[in-house]
C-alpha positions as CSV (number, residue, x, y, z in Angstrom):
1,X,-17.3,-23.3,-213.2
2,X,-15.8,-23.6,-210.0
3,X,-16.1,-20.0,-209.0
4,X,-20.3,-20.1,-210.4
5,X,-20.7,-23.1,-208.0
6,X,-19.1,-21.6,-204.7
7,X,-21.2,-18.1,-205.4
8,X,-24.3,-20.7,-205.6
9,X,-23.4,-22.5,-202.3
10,X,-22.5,-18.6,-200.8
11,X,-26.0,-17.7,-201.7
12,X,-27.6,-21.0,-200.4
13,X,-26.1,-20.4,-197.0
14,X,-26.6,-16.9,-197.0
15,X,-30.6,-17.7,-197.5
16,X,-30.5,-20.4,-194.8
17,X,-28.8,-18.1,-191.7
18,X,-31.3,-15.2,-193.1
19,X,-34.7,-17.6,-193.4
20,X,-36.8,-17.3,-189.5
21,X,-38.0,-21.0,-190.5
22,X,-34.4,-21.9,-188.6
23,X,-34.4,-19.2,-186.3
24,X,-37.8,-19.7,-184.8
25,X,-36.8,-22.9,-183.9
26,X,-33.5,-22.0,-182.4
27,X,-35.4,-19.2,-180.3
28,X,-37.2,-21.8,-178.2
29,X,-34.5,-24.8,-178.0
30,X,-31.7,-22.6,-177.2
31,X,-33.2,-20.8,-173.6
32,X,-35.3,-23.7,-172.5
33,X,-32.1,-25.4,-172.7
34,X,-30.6,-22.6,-170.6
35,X,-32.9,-22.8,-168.6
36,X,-32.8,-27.0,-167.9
37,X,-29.3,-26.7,-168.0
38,X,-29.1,-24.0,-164.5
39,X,-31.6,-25.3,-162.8
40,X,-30.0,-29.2,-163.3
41,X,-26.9,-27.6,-161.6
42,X,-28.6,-26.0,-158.9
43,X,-31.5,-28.0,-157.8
44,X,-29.1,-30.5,-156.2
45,X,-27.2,-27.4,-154.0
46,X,-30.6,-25.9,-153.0
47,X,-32.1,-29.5,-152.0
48,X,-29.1,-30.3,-150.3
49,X,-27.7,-26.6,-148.2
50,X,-31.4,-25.6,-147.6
51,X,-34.2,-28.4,-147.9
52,X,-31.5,-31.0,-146.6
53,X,-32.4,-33.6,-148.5
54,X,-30.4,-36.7,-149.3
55,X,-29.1,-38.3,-152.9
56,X,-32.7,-40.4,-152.2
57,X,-34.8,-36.8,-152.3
58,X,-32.7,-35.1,-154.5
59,X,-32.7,-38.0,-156.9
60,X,-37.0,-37.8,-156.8
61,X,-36.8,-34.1,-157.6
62,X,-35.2,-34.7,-161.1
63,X,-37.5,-38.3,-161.7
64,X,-40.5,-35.5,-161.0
65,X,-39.0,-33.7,-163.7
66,X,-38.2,-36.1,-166.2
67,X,-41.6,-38.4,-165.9
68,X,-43.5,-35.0,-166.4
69,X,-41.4,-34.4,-169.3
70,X,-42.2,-37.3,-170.5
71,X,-45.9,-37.8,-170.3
72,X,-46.2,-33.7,-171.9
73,X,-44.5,-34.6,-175.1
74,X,-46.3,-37.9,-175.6
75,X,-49.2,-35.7,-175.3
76,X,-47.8,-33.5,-177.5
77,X,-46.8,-35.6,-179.8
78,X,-50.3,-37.1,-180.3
79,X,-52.0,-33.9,-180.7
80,X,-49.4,-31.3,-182.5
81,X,-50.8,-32.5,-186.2
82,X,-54.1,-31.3,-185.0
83,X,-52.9,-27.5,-184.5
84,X,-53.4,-25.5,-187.6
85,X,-50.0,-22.7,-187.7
86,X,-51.4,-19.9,-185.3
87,X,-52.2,-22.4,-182.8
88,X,-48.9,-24.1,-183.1
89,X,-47.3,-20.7,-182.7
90,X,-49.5,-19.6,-179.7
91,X,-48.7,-22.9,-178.1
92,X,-45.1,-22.5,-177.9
93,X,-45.2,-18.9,-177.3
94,X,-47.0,-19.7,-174.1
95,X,-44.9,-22.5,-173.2
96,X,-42.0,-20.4,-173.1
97,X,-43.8,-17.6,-170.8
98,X,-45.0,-20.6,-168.5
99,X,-41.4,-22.3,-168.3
100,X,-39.8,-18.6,-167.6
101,X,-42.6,-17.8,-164.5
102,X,-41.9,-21.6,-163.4
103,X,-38.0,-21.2,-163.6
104,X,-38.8,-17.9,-162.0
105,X,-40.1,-18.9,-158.7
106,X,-39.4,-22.5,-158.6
107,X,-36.9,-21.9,-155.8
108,X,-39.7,-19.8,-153.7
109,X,-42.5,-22.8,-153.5
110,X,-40.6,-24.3,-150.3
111,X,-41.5,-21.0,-148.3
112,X,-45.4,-21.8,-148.9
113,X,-47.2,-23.2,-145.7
114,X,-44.3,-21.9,-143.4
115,X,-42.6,-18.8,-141.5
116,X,-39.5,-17.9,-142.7
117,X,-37.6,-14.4,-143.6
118,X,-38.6,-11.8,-146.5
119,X,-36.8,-12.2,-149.9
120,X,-35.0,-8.7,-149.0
121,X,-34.1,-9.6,-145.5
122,X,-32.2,-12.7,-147.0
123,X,-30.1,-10.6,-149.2
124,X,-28.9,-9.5,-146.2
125,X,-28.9,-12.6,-144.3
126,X,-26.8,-15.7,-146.3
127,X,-28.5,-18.2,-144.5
128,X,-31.5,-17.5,-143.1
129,X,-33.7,-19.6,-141.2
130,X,-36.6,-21.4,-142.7
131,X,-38.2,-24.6,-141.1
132,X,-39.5,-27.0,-143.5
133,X,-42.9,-28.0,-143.3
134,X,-45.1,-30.5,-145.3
135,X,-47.1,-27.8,-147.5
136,X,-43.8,-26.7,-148.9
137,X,-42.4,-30.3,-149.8
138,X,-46.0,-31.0,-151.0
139,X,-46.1,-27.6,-153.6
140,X,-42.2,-27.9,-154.4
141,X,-43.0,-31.2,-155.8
142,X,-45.8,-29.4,-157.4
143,X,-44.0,-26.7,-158.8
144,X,-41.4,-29.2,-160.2
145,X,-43.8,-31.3,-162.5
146,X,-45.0,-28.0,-163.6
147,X,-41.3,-27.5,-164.9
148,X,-40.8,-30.6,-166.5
149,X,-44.6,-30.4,-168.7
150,X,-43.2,-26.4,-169.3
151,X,-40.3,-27.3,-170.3
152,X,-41.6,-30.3,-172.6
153,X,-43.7,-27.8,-174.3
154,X,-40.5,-25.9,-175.4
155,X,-38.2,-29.0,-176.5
156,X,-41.1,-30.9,-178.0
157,X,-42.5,-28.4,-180.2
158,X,-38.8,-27.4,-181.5
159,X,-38.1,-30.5,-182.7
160,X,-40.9,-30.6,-185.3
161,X,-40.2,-26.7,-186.0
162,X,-36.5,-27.4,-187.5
163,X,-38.3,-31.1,-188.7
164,X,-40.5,-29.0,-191.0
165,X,-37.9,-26.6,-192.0
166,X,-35.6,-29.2,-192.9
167,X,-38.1,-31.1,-194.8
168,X,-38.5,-28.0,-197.2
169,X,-34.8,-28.2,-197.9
170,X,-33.5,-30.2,-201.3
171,X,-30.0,-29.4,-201.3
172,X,-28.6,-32.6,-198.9
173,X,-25.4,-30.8,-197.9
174,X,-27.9,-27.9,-196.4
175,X,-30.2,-30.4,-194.5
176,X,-27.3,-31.3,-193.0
177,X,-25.8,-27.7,-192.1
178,X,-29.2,-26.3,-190.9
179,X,-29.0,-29.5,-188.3
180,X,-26.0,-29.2,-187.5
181,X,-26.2,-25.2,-186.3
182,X,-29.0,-25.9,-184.4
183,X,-27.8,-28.8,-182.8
184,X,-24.7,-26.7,-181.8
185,X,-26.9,-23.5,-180.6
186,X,-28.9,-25.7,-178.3
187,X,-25.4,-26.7,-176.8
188,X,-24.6,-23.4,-176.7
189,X,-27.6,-22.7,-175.0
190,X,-27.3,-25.6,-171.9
191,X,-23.6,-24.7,-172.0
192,X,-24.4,-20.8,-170.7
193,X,-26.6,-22.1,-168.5
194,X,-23.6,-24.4,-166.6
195,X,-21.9,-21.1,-166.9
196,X,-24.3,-19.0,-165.4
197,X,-25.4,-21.6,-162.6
198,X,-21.8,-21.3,-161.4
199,X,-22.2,-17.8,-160.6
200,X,-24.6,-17.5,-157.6
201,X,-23.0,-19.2,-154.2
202,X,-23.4,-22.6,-153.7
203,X,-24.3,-22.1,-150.1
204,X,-26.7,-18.7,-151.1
205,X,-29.5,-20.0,-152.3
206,X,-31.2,-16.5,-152.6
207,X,-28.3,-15.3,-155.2
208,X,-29.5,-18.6,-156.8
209,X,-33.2,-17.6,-156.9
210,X,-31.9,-14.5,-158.4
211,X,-30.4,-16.0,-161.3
212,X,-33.5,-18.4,-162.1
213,X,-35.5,-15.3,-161.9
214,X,-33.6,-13.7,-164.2
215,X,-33.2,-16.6,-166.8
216,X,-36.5,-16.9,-166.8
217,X,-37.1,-13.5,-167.9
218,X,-34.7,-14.3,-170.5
219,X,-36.9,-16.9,-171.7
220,X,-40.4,-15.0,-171.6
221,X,-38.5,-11.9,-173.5
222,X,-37.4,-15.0,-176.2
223,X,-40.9,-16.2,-176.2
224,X,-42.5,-13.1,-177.7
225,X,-39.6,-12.5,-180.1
226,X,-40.7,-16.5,-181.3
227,X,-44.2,-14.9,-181.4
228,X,-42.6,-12.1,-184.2
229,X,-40.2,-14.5,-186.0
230,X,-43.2,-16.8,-186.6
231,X,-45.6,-13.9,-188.6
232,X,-42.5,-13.6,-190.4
233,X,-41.9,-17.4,-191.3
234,X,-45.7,-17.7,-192.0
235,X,-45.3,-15.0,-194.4
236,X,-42.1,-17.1,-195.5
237,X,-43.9,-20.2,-196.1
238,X,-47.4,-18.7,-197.9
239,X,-45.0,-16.6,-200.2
240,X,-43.6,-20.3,-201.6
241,X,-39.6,-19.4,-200.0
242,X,-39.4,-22.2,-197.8
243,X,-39.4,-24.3,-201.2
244,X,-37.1,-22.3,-202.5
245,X,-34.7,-21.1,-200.4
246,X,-31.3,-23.4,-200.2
247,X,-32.6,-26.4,-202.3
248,X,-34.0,-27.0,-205.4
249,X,-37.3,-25.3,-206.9
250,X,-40.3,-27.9,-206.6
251,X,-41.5,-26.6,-210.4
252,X,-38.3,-28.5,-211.7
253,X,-38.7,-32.3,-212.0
254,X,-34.8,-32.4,-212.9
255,X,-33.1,-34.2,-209.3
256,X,-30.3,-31.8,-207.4
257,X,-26.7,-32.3,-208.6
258,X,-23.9,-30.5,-207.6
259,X,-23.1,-29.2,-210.8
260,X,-26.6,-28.1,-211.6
261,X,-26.6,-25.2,-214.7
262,X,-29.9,-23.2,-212.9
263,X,-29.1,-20.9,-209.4
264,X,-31.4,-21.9,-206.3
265,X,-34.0,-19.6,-206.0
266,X,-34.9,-19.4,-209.6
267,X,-37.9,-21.1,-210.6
268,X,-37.5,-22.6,-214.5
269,X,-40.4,-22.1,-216.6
């Protein structure tokens, strides 16, 4: 008996790390959190070495941010019910390319309205020189909001992606391990990005545009992989396996039990 139930929990988390229902979702949380994560470490060095702002500016760049965030996922959250599947899929898929060509010249939108040196001449040149000038503050600010409503319409939309996989699950014990691995990969994902942000130097801030650059391409290569996870989970769902992969088949009225006679998976007649 013992050895029939561990096969049956094998097999139930062998069909949750193998359904793209979980995967999809993890795909989106785990770069955009990358992606917040790097540019939360270096926004303050580049503000500070080469816009010279103090803890006052620096602090409105991240409230930019997070008040963007905040108004795109109320937004969101209003309207997401209204978007049949492929629209929800398109959504985030475009989200994710927005948020990687944000990330990907966010560091640039200070040169706007002024003179300063070529990208190539500063990879020569650690600190070259570059006045600022109104236009630049003016579209950095810009170009911040921007990344906070990108990156609202990665985090947002994830939530309710592992919300609905979840919700398809019977088994408790698997609710609870398909929330806890993607909980951990979106740490996983933030805690790269601390590592990667300490790469560039602190006082380089074209090494650090380099970087965002190429987390962002990161991101838009992740966001057309979400594109071909999600034909795959569609597929998934319209087949009936979200219902009866790791939990108990909705056919059966008899409640889940541990010790439950049938295998998950197999529909009773």
């Amino acid at each position: 008996e013992r050895g029939r139930a561990a096969r049956r929990r094998w097999r139930e988390l062998k069909n949750m790390l193998t359904t793209p229902m979980l995967w999809r979702s993890v795909l989106v949380v785990a770069p955009a959190a990358m992606v917040k994560a790097a540019l939360e470490n270096i926004l303050p060095l580049f503000a500070d070495h080469k816009l010279k702002y103090n803890e006052y500016e620096v602090g409105l760049c991240f409230t930019l941010i997070a008040v963007s965030f905040l108004t795109t996922s109320i937004i969101i959250s209003f309207s997401w019910g209204f978007l049949d599947d492929a629209g929800q899929n398109w959504f985030v898929t475009l989200s994710m390319v927005f948020l990687g060509i944000t990330s990907s010249t966010l560091l640039l939108a200070y040169m706007y309205g002024g003179d300063c040196n070529l990208l190539i001449d500063d990879l020569l040149d650690a600190t070259p020189d570059c006045a600022p000038y109104t236009h630049s503050v003016r579209f950095f600010y810009l170009c911040l909001v921007l990344f906070g409503i990108a990156s609202a319409g990665c985090f947002t939309p994830a939530g309710y992606l592992i919300g609905d996989y979840i919700d398809s699950l019977h088994n408790p014990a698997t609710k609870d391990a398909a929330n806890g691995i993607w909980n951990t990969l979106w740490e996983v994902g933030g805690c790269l990005g601390i590592a990667l942000s300490g790469i560039p130097d602190t006082r380089n801030w074209v090494q650090e545009q380099v970087l965002m650059a190429s987390i962002g391409m990161v991101i838009i290569v992740c966001a057309f992989t979400f594109a071909w996870v999600s034909m795959l989970a569609d597929d998934e769902d319209d087949e009936g396996g979200s219902a009866r992969m790791c939990c108990v088949p909705k056919e059966t009225s008899e409640p889940w039990t541990p010790d439950a006679d049938y295998t998950p998976g197999e529909l009773t007649p």
